[in-house]
C-alpha positions as CSV (number, residue, x, y, z in Angstrom):
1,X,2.1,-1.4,-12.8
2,X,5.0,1.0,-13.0
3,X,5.3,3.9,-10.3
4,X,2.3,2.0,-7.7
5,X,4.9,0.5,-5.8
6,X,6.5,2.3,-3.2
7,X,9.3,1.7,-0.9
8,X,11.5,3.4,1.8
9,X,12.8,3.8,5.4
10,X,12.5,5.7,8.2
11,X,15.0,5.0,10.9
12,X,15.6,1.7,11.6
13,X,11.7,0.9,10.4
14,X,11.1,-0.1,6.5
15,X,8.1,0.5,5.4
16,X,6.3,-0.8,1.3
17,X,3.3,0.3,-0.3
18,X,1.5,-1.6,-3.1
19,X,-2.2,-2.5,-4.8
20,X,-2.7,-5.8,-5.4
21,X,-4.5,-7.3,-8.9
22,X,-5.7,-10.7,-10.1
23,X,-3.8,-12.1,-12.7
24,X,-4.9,-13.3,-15.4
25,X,-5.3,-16.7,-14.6
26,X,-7.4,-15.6,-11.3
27,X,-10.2,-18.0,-11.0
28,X,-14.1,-16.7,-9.7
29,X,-13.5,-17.1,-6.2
30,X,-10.1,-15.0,-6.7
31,X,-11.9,-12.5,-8.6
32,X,-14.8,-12.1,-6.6
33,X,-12.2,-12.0,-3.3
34,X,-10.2,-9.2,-4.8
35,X,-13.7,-6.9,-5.1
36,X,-13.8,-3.7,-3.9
37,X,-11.5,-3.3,-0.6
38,X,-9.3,-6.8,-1.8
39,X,-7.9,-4.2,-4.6
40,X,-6.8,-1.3,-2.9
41,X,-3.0,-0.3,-1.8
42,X,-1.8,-2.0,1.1
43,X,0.9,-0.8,3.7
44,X,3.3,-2.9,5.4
45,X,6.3,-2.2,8.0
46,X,8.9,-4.2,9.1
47,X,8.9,-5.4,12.6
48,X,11.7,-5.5,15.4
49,X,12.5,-9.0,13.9
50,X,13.0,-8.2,10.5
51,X,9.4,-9.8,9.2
52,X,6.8,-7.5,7.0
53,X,3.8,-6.7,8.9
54,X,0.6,-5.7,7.2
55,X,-0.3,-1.9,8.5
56,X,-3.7,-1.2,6.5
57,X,-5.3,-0.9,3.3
58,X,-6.5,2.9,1.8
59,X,-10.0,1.9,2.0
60,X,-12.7,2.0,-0.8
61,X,-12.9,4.4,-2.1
62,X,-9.1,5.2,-1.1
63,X,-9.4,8.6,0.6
64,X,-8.2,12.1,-0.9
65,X,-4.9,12.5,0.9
66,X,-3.5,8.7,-0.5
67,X,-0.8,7.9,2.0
68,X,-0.2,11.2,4.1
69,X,-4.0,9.7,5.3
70,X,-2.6,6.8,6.8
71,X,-1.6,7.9,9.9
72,X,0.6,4.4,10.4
73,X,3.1,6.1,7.7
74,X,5.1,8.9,9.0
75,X,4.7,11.9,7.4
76,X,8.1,12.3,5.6
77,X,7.9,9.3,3.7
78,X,4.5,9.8,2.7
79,X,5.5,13.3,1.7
80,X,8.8,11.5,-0.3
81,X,6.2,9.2,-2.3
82,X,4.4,11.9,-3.0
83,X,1.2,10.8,-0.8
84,X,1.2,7.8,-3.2
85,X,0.7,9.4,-6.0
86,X,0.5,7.4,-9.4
87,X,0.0,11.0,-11.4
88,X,3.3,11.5,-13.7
C-alpha cells in the first residue's frame, strides 16, 4: 500500500521498512503463517557486503512510538519517516 514503505540511509548503512500481506492467491497455510506477528512491518539494514539483513519486526501489537521504538533504527531516520507513520 502506498506510503508503508520506507527507505533511506544513514552513512554508509541503508536501511528499508515494510509490512508484509498475503496476496490474494495465498493458500491456508500462507494465511494462517502470516497471523498476527507474520503481518507486521519489518526492518532490514544492509550489511558490510552489500546484502539486506533482517533487523526485527514491530511486534503485535506494533508499539506506540512505530519506528523511533526500534532502537536498531537510528533516531534520524526514524524521525525522517516520520516514526513510520502511515497517517496523511
Amino acid at each position: 500500500m502506498p506510503g508503508e514503505f520506507f527507505y533511506g540511509q544513514c552513512g554508509a548503512v541503508r536501511y528499508a521498512a515494510t509490512p508484509f500481506r498475503p496476496t490474494a492467491d495465498a493458500g491456508y497455510d500462507e494465511l494462517v503463517a502470516m497471523q498476527d506477528e507474520g503481518s507486521t512491518r519489518k526492518y532490514f539494514r544492509t550489511a558490510a557486503d552489500g546484502t539486506w539483513v533482517y533487523v526485527t519486526g514491530d511486534g503485535f501489537p506494533p508499539g506506540p512510538h512505530g519506528c523511533a521504538g526500534i532502537p536498531q533504527i537510528p533516531r534520524a531516520l526514524s524521525a525522517a519517516w516520520r516514526d513510520c507513520s502511515t497517517a496523511h
